[in-house]
C-alpha positions in Angstrom: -14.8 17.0 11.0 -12.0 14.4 11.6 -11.8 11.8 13.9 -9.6 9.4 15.0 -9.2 5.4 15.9 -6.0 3.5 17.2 -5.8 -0.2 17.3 -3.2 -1.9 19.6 -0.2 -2.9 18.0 -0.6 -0.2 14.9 3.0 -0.9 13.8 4.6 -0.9 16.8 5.5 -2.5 20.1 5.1 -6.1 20.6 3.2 -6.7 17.4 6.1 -5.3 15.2 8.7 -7.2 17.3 7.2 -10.4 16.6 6.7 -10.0 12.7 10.6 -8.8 12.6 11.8 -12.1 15.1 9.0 -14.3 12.4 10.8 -12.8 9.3 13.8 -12.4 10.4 14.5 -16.2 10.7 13.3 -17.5 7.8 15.3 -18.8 4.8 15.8 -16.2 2.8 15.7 -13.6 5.7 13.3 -11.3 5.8 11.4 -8.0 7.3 7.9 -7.2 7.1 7.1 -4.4 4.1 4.9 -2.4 6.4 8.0 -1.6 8.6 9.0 0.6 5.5 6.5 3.5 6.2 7.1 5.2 9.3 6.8 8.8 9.2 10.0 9.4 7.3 9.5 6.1 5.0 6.1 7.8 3.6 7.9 10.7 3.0 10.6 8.9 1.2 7.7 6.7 -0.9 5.6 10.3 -1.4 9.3 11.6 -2.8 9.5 8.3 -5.0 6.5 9.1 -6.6 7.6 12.1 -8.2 10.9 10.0 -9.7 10.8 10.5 -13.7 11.6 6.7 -13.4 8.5 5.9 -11.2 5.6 6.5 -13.7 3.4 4.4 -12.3 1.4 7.1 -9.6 1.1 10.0 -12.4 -0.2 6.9 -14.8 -2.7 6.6 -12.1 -3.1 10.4 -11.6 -4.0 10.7 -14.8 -6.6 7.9 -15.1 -8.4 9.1 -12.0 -8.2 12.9 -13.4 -9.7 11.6 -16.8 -12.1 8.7 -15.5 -13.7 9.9 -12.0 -17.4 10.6 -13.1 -17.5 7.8 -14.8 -15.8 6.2 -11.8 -18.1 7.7 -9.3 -20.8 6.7 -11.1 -20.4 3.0 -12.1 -19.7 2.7 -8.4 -23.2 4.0 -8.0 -22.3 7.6 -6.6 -21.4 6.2 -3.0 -22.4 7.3 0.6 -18.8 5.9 2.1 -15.4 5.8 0.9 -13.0 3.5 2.6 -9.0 3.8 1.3 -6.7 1.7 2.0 -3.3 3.3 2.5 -4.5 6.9 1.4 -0.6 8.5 1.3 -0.9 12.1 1.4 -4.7 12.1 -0.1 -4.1 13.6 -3.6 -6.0 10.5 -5.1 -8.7 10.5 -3.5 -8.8 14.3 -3.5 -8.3 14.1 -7.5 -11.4 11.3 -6.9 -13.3 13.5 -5.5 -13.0 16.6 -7.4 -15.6 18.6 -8.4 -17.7 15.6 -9.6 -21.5 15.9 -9.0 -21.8 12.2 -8.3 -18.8 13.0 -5.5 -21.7 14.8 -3.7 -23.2 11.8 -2.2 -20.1 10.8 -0.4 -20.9 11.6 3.2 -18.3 9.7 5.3 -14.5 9.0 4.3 -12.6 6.3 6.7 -8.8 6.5 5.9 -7.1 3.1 7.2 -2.9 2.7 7.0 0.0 2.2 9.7 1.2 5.6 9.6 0.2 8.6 11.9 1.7 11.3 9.6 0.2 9.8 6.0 -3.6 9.4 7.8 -2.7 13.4 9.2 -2.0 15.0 5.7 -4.6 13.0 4.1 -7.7 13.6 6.1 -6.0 17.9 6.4 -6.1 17.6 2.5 -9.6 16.3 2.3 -11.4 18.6 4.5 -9.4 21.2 3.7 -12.4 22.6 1.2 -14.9 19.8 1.9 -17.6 19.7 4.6 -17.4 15.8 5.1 -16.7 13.5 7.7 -13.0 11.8 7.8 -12.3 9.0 10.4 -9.1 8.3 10.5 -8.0 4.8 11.6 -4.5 4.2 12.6 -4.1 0.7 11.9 -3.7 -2.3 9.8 -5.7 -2.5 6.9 -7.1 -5.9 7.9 -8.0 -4.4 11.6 -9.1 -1.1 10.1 -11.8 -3.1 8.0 -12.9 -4.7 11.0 -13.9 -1.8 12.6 -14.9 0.3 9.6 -17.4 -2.9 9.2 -19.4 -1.3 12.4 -19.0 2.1 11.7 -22.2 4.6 10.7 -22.8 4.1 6.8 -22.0 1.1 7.3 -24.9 -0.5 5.6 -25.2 2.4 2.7 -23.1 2.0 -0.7 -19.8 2.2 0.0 -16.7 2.4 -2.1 -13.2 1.2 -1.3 -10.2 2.1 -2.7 -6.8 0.4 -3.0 -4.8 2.0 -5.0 -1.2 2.8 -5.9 -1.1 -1.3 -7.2 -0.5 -2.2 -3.1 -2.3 -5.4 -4.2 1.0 -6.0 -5.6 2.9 -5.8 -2.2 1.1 -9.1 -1.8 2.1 -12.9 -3.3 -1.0 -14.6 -4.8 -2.3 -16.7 -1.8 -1.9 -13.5 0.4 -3.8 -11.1 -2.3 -6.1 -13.7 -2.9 -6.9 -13.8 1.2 -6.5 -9.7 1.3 -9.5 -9.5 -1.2 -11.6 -12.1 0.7 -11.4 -10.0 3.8 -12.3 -7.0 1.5 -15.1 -8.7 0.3 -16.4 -9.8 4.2 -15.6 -6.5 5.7 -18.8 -5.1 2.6 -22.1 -5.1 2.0 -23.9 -6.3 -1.5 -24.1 -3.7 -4.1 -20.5 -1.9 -2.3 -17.4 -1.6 -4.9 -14.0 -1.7 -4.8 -11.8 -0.1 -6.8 -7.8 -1.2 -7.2 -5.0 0.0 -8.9 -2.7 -2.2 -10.3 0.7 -1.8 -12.3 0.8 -4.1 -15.1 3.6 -6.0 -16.2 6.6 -3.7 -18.7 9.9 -4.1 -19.6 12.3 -5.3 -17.2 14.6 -2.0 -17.4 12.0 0.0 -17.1 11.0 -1.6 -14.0 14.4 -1.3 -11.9 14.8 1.7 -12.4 11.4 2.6 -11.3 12.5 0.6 -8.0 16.4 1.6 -7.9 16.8 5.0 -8.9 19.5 6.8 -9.9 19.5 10.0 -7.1 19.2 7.0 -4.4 16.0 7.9 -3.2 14.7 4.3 -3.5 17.7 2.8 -1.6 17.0 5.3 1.1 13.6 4.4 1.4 15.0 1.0 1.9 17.5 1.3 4.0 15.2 3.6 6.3 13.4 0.5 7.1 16.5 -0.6 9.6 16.7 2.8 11.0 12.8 2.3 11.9 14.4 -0.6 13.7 16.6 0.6 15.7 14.7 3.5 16.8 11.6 1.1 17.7 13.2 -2.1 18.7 16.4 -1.3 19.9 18.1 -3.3 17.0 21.8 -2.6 15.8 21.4 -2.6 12.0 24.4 -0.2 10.7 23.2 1.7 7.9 26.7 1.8 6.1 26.7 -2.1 6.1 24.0 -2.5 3.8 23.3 -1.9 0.2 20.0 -1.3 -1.6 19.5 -4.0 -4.7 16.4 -4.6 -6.7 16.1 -7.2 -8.8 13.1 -8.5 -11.5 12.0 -11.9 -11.1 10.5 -12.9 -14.4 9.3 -16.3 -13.5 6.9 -14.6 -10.5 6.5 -11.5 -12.2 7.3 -9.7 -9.5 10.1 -6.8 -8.3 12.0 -7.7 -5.2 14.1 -4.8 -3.1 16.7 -6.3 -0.9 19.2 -5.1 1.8 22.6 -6.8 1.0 24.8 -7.1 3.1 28.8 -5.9 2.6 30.3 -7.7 5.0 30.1 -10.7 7.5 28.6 -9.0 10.8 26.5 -9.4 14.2 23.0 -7.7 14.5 21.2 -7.4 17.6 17.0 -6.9 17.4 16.6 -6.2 21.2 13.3 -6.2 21.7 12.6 -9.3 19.6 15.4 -11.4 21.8 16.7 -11.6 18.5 20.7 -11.9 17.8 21.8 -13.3 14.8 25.0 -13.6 12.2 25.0 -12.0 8.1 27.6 -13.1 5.8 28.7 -10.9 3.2 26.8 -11.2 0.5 23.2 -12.4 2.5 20.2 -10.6 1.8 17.1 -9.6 3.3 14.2 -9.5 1.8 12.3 -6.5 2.3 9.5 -5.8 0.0 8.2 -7.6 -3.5 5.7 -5.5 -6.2 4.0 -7.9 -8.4 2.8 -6.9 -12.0 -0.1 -8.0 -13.4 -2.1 -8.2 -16.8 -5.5 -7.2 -17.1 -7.1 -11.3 -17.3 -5.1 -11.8 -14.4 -6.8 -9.5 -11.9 -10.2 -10.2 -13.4 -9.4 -13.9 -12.1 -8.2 -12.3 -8.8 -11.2 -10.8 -8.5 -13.6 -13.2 -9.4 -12.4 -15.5 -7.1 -12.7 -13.7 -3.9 -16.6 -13.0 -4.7 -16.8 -9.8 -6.8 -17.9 -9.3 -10.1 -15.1 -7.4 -12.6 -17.0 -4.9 -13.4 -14.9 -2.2 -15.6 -11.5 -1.3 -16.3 -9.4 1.4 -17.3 -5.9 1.1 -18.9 -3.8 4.4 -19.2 -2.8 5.7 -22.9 1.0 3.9 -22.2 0.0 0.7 -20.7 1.5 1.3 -17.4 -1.2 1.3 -15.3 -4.8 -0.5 -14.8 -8.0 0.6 -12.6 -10.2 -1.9 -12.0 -13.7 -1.6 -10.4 -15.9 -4.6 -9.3 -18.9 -5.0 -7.5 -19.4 -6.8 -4.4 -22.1 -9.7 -5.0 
């Protein structure tokens, strides 16, 4: 069975308008990271992370594949699962498996932004499951808040964030993220995050600017998302897709440069506003992490680090810690 929950402002509308007007006037500009995954952005991101230069989701793939008992058990075979930005599903699907401790899971809530990701995530799960799927188009913030109420609510329940989104976050706002994670749970619940640990810096542009242009166009999509929702006048030719590793905050930083001095109009926003050649906007940052890093992390938002797993090359960590 799947069913399915819409908050108000669920990455659109008035909500969307006033993040992009917020962002968009600050020094560097910037644009809100969520506006990246409409439905053709998570088709672009699910594209990505098939890129030979973007090893980071089969590292994780293959960590889930090898550790899910294990995983499923530590986490004390749970009645709920709660993800966080499921994609298309095939981790949690790979999760889930065949595993006899996946057998207690009786509920799955699936919680992101986009319509189409939450659609082919819940079609993949049920597709030979007989478990319930609610579905909840909405921030992950909002879609806590009402999973918090939800049936199961009160039984062991796991979340998952995976894919290292922890890392679309700067260290007061992950720090805040986790709180709410930890609020929105029950003692004795888990959570289990994936998070890409800090590699050479090579390695890591091309993982975020790679050579068939599929990153830049995930980018770029972002300001045609714009116009199509806020009636803004971004022109897609204008702009160029840079990413750029910044050692001191350990972090990967995609920008939209522009080529020339130009006027862009955010309609709905009651935004107009001049770009110089050269100006950037900020679009989205990935930290990296090492392992005593997130143990901190999660330590200090109330959970207790309970065990990790590192993939065979070092590019990837799953951590799982237990809600006190």
């Amino acid at each position: 069975m799947i069913a399915t929950t819409r908050t108000a402002g669920a990455g659109q509308g008035t909500d969307l308008a006033w993040e992009v007007r917020h962002y968009l006037t600050q020094r560097p500009r910037q644009l809100p990271s969520r506006g990246l995954y409409d439905t053709l952005g998570s088709a672009l991101f699910d594209a990505i992370c098939e890129l030979p230069w973007y090893p980071l989701t089969r590292a994780e793939r293959r960590l889930i594949d090898v550790q899910r008992d294990e995983i499923l058990r530590e986490a004390g075979s749970p009645a709920r699962i709660i993800e966080l930005g499921p994609g298309n599903g095939s981790k949690l699907d790979l999760l889930l498996g065949t595993s006899e401790h996946a057998r207690s899971v009786r509920r799955i809530e699936l919680i992101d932004v986009s319509p189409s990701a939450l659609g082919d995530a819940s079609r993949r799960i049920t597709e030979e499951r007989s478990v319930t799927v609610v579905t909840h188009q909405a921030r992950y913030e909002d879609g806590l808040a009402i999973a918090a109420r939800s049936p199961l609510a009160g039984e062991r329940t796991l979340v998952l964030f995976l894919g290292s989104n922890i890392g679309n976050f700067d260290g007061p706002a992950a720090a805040a993220f986790l709180e709410t994670i930890h609020r929105s749970t029950g003692a004795g619940d888990s959570l289990l995050l994936g998070v890409d640990l800090v590699k050479a810096e090579r390695e890591l542009l091309l993982a975020y600017d790679d050579p068939l242009g599929v990153t830049a166009a995930f980018n770029k999509n972002l300001l045609v998302h714009l116009n199509r929702e806020l009636g803004a006048s971004f022109a897609l030719d204008a702009f160029e897709h840079r990413a750029v590793w910044n050692l001191g905050e350990a972090r990967v930083e995609m920008h939209l440069v522009s080529r020339r001095a130009q006027h862009v109009d955010v309609a709905q926003a009651g935004l107009a506003f001049e770009l110089g050649a050269g100006e950037t906007i900020w679009t989205e940052s990935s930290y990296k992490y090492r392992g005593a890093d997130v143990d901190r992390m999660l330590t200090a938002a109330g959970f207790d680090a309970h065990a990790h797993w590192v993939d065979s090359e070092g590019q990837f960590l799953l951590a799982l810690a237990m809600r006190r």
